[in-house]
C-alpha positions as CSV (number, residue, x, y, z in Angstrom):
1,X,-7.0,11.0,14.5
2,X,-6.6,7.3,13.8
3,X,-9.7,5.6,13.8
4,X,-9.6,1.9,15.0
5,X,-12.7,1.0,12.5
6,X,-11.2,2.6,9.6
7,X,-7.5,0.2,10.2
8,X,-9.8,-3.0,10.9
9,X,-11.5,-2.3,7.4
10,X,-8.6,-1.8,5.4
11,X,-6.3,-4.9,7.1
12,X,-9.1,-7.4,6.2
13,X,-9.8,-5.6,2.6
14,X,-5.8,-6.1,2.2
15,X,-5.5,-9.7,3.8
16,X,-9.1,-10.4,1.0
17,X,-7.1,-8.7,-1.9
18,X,-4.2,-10.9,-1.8
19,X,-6.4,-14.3,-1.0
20,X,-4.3,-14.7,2.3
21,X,-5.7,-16.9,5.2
22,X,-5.2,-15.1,8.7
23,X,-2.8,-17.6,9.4
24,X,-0.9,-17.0,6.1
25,X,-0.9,-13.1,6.6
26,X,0.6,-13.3,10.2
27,X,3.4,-15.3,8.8
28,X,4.3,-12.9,6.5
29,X,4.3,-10.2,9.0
30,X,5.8,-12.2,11.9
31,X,2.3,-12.4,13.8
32,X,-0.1,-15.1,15.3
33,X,-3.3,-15.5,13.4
34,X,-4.9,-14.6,17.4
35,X,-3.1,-11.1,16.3
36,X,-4.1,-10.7,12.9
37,X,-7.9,-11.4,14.1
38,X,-7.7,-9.0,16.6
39,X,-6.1,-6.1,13.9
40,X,-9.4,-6.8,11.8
41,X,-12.3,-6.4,14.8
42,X,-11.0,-3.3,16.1
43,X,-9.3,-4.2,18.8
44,X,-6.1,-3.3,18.0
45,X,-4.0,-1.0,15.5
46,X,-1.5,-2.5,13.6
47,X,2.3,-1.5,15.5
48,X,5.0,0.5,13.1
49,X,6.9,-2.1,12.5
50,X,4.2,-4.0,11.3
51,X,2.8,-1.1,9.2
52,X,6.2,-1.1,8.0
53,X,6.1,-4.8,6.6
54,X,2.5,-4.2,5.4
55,X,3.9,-1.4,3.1
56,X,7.3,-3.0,2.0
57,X,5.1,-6.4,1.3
58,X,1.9,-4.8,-0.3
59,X,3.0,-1.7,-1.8
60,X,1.0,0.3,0.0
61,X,0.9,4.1,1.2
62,X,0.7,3.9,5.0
63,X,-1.1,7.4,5.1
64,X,-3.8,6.4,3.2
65,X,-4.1,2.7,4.8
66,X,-4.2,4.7,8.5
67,X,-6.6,7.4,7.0
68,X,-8.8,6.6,3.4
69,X,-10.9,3.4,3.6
70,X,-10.3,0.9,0.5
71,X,-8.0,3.4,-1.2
72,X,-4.3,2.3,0.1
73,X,-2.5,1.0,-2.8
74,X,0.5,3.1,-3.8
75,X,-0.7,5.2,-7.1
76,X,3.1,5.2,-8.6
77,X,2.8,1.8,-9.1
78,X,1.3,0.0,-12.1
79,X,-0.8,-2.3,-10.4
80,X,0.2,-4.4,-7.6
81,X,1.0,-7.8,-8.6
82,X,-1.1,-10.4,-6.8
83,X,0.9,-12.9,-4.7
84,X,0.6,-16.5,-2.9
85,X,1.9,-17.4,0.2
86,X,4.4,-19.4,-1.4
87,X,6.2,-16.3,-3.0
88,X,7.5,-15.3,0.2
89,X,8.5,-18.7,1.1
């Protein structure tokens, strides 16, 4: 099972790792920052299109961002590069 706590966790430790504003992360995945607060207080759970984006964008392994708290980055990877806003843009 899915727990809402464990996805809040992880979106904010994600949306901290990259130094990305609410506002900046729900630009980059197409959502208001009203939506990205509400993904990081338990509200909500993230939709699969925006776990989608989440993984394409951060190299991450959905499984383990839905189901390991602070362990989500892909391990295949050497280390994920650290972006601005202004990479995407």
């Amino acid at each position: 099972m899915i727990s809402n706590s464990l996805v809040s966790k992880n979106f904010k430790k994600l949306r901290q790792d990259f130094n990305l504003s609410q506002e900046e992360l729900g630009r980059m995945l197409s959502l208001s920052r009203k939506m990205i607060s509400t993904l990081e207080t338990e509200t909500s759970l993230p939709s699969l299109d925006t776990l989608d984006k989440i993984r394409e964008l951060f190299n991450v392994d959905i499984f383990l961002f839905l189901h390991v708290e602070n362990d989500f980055y892909k391990k295949d990877s050497n280390k994920v590069q650290k972006k601005t806003i202004k990479d995407f843009f």
